[in-house]
C-alpha positions, -999 to +999 in steps of 0.1 A: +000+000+000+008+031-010+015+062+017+024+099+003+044+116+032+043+154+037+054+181+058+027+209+077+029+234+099-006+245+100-023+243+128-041+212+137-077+230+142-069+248+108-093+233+075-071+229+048-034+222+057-009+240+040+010+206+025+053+205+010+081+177+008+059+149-006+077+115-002+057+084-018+062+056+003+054+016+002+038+006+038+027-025+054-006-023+076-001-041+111-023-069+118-046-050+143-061-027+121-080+007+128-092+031+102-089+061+126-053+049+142-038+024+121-006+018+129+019+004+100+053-005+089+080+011+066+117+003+054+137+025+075+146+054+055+161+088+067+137+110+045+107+096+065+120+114+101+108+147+092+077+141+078+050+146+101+018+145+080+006+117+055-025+108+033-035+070+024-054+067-008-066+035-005-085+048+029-090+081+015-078+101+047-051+122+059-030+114+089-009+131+119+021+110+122+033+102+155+067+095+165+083+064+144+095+035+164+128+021+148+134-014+151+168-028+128+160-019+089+122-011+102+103+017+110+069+015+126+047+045+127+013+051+142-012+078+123-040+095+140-066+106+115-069+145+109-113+144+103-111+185+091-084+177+064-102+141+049-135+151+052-128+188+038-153+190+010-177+179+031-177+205+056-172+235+028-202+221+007-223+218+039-252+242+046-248+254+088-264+279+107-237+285+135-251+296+169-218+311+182-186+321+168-159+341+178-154+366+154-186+363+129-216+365+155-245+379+148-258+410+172-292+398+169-287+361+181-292+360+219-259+345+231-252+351+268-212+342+255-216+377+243-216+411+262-242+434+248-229+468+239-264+485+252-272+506+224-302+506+214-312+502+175-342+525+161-352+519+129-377+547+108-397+531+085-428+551+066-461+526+061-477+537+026-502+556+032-507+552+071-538+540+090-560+569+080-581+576+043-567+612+050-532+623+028-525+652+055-518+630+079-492+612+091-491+577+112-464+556+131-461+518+140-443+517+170-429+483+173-410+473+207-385+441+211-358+423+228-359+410+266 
């Protein structure tokens, strides 16, 4: 099987990881096998140390590479699937109304994560012709809201 190596410094809560160095390598799966954490084995090879990111075609996911265990002309290294990066298209292609974020909130959500600035927000709106037949006249709506 197949294993393309990279390198990343993006952060590991960041979306799409900024990927260099790739390294195609030939990888064994160990006998106990997990999709999220599989853990498999590689000719020793010098290149492989400083790679710290991977992708597995055949499982379709990208991987955090933990710390390889050397043993003689073998290297044994356990992955830890990165969800944001494999499922990717997924999450940009999904529809979401987000309740709270950090920096794209919504003023008119109530979110008790958020301090209110206390203004308050008037809005002037003229209604056609108002409530009354007569043109000399004018009408307001007064519409009150909020807690």
């Amino acid at each position: 099987m197949v294993i393309n190596f990279y390198q990343t410094r993006s952060e590991k809560e960041r979306l799409t990881k900024v990927l260099s160095s790739l390294l195609s390598v030939e990888g064994k799966i160990k006998q106990d096998f997990s999709l999220e954490n599989p853990v498999m084995m590689f000719k020793y090879t010098e290149d492989l140390i400083d790679k710290n990111y991977a992708y597995i075609p055949e499982f379709g996911r990208y991987y955090y590479r933990e710390e390889p265990i050397i043993m003689g002309d073998f290297m044994q290294i356990s992955f830890h699937v990165d969800v944001l990066m494999s499922f990717k298209t997924d999450v940009l292609t999904s529809t979401i109304r987000a309740i709270r974020s950090a920096s794209n909130y919504n003023n008119m959500m109530a979110d008790n994560m958020i301090i209110g600035t206390g203004k308050t927000i008037y809005s002037y709106r003229k209604l056609g012709n108002g409530f009354s037949p007569s043109e000399n006249t004018t009408n307001y709506a007064l519409i009150i809201g909020g807690k």
